[in-house]
N, C-alpha and C positions, 0 to 999 in steps of 0.2 A: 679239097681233102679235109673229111672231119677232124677237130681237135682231137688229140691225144686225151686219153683220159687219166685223170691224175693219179698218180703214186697210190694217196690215199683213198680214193675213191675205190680205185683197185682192190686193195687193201679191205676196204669194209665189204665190197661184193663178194670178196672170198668168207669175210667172217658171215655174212649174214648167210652162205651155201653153205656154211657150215664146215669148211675143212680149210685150215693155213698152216703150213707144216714151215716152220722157220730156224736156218741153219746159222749159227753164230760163226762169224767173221773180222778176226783180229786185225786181219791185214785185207786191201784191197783187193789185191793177188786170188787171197782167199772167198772172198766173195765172187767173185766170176768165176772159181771153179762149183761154189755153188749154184750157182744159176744154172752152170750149165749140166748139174748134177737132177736138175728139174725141183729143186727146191719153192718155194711159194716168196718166199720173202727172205730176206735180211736180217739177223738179229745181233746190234750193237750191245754186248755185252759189258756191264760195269767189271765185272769180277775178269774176265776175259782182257779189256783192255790196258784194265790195274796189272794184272801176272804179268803179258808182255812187255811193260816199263818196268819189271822186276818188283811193283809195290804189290802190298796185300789190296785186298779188295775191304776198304775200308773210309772210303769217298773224298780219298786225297788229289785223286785227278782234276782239276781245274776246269770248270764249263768248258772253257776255251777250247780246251785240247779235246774233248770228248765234241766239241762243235763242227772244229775242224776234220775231224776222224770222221765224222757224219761225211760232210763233205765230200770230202776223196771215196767212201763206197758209193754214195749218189752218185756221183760221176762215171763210175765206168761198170752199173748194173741197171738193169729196167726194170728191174722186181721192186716193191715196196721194201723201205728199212723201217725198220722198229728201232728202239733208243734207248734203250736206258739211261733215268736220267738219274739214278738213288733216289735221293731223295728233295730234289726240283732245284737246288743249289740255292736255296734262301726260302722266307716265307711266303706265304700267299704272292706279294707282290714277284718275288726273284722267281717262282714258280712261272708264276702268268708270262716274263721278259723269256723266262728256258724257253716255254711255248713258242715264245712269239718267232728265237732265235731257230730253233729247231724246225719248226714247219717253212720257215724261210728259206733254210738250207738245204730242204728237198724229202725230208723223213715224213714218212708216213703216220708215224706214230709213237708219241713217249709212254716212256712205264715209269710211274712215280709211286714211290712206298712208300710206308708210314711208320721206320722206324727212326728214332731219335737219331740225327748225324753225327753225336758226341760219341755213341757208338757203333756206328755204324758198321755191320758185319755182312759176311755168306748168309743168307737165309735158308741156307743150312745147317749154319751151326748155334749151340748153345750161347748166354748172354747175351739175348738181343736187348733192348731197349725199343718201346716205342712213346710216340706221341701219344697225347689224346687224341680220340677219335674227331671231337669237334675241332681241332687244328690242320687236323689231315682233311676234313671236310671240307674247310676253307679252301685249303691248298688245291684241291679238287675241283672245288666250285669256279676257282680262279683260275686254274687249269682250262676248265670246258668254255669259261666266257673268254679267253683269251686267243683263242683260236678261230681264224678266219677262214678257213674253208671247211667246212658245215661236216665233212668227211673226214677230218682229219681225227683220231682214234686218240684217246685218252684211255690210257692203261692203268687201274687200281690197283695197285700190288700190297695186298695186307700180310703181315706175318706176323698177326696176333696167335695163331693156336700154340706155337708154343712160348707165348710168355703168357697169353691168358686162356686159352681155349678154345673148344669148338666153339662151342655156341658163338662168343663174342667176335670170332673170327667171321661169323657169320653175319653178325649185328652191323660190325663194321662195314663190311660187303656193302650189305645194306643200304647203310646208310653213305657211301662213296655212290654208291648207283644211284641214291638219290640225290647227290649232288651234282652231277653228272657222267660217272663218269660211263664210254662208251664200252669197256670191256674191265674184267674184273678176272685180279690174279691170285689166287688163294695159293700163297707159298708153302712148302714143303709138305703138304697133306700124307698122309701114313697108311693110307688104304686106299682100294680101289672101292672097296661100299662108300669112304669119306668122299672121293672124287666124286662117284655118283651120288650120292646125298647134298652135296654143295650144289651141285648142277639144279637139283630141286626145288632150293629157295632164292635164286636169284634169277631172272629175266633178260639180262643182254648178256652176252658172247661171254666166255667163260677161255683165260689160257692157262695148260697144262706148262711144267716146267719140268720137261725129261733132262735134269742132269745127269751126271756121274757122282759117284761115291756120298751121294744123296740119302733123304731120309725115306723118300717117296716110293713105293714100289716098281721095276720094271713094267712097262706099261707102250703097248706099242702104238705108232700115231693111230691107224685103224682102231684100235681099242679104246681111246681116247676121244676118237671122232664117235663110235657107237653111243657112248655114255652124255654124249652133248656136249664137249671141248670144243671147240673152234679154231682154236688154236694152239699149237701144240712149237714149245721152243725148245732146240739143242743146243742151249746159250756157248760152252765154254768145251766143245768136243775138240772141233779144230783146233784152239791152241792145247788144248790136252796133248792130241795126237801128233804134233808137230814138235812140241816140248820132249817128249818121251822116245821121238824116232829119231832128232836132232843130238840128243845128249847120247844116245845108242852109236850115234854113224860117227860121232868127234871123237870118242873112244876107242870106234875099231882103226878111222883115220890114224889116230895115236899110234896105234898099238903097231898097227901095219907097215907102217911110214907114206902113206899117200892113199889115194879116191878108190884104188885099182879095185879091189873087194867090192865098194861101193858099186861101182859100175859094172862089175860080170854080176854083181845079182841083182841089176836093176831098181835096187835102192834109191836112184837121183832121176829126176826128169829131167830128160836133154830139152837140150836149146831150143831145139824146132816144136817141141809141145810144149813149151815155157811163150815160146815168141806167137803160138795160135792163141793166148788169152790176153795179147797186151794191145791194149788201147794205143793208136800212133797219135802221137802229140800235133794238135790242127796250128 
């Protein structure tokens, strides 16, 4: 029987076809209903993972915990996961150990940014802070040499444009792809001409970041893939939509005195479609 082929390898076959559509998953749960929703991959969400522990997204989370969270979706998906690391969890060197920890632990591939940790934010939102360019490059460089399987996806996430602009958001790019890295994430872009003009100056795999209540225009994966995206993520929907339908159902629970509501309008998944996605413990 031929070997399996690896997570990452996977992973770079689809970027180099040109199309990887990747569903964020807070909970493990949540990951196997994406897969089986025909998703391409996995996407471990920093801002995502920070909400569900109740913190801001702000890179309070400890390696540890965002290691082990890897972990548990490896385990029970066969799609590639992607990782958010922030921002690599120390310099050049604690960057290269994330690497080393993360592709150990079965991830396909990390996203490392370049903004400062001391404030780290939504790359969404206003008051970012970044590094210099040549610090993130290091981090970059030390990123691509620290990884041993030749496959494994280093993800450049800049979100210079709005602390310094296009252009240098551009520069930056740049200059991360020439340090290695394998795929390149120009954060919060403001047009679909900006999506498509970034696409223009840089040469490997290029990901879109379709959030919510975002800066970026609606933009769908098809249209994303037309323009030369590769990759296209729905980082933090699921726990949006769990968040919002959760705080909805424990209010009418209240209000009602018990589930009954909940259940004549099909609000809850019973048992028997909850127990078709769980993994039996070997």
């Amino acid at each position: 029987m031929p070997a399996k082929t690896s997570a990452a390898k996977r992973l770079k076959q689809q970027l180099a076809a040109g199309r990887c559509i990747a569903a964020g998953a807070f909970v493990p749960f949540v990951a196997r209903l994406a897969e089986e929703a025909g998703y391409d991959a996995i996407y471990v969400s920093g801002a995502a993972l920070s909400n569900s522990l109740a913190h801001p997204d702000e890179g309070v989370i400890p390696r540890s915990k965002v290691l082990d969270f890897t972990r548990e979706v490896v385990e029970v998906v066969n799609l590639p996961v992607i990782v958010d690391i922030d921002t690599g969890f120390g310099g050049p060197k604690g960057t290269a150990e994330t690497v080393r920890l993360f592709e150990a632990a079965g991830a396909a591939a990390v996203q490392l940014e370049d903004q400062d940790p001391r404030w780290k934010r939504c790359g969404h939102l206003e008051g970012k802070h970044l590094i210099p360019c040549e610090r993130m490059v290091e981090k970059v460089r030390a990123a691509a040499e620290a990884k041993r399987d030749r496959a494994f996806q280093i993800i450049a996430r800049t979100d210079a444009l709005a602390v310094e602009g296009y252009e240098p958001a551009v520069e930056r790019a740049r200059a991360y792809e020439a340090a290695g890295a394998d795929v390149l994430f120009p954060e919060a872009l403001t047009s679909r001409e900006m999506f498509a003009d970034f696409r223009s100056r840089v040469k490997v795999p290029l990901l879109a970041n379709m959030t919510e209540f975002g800066k970026s225009p609606w933009l769908s994966d098809d249209e994303f893939e037309s323009i030369g995206y590769a990759l296209v993520i729905h980082p933090a929907t699921t726990f949006r939509l769990a968040a919002r339908a959760i705080k909805d159902a424990l209010i009418e629970m209240k209000q009602h005195g018990n589930q009954e509501t909940l259940v004549r309008d099909g609000k809850l998944m019973p048992r028997s479609e909850i127990d078709a996605y769980l993994i039996p413990n070997l």
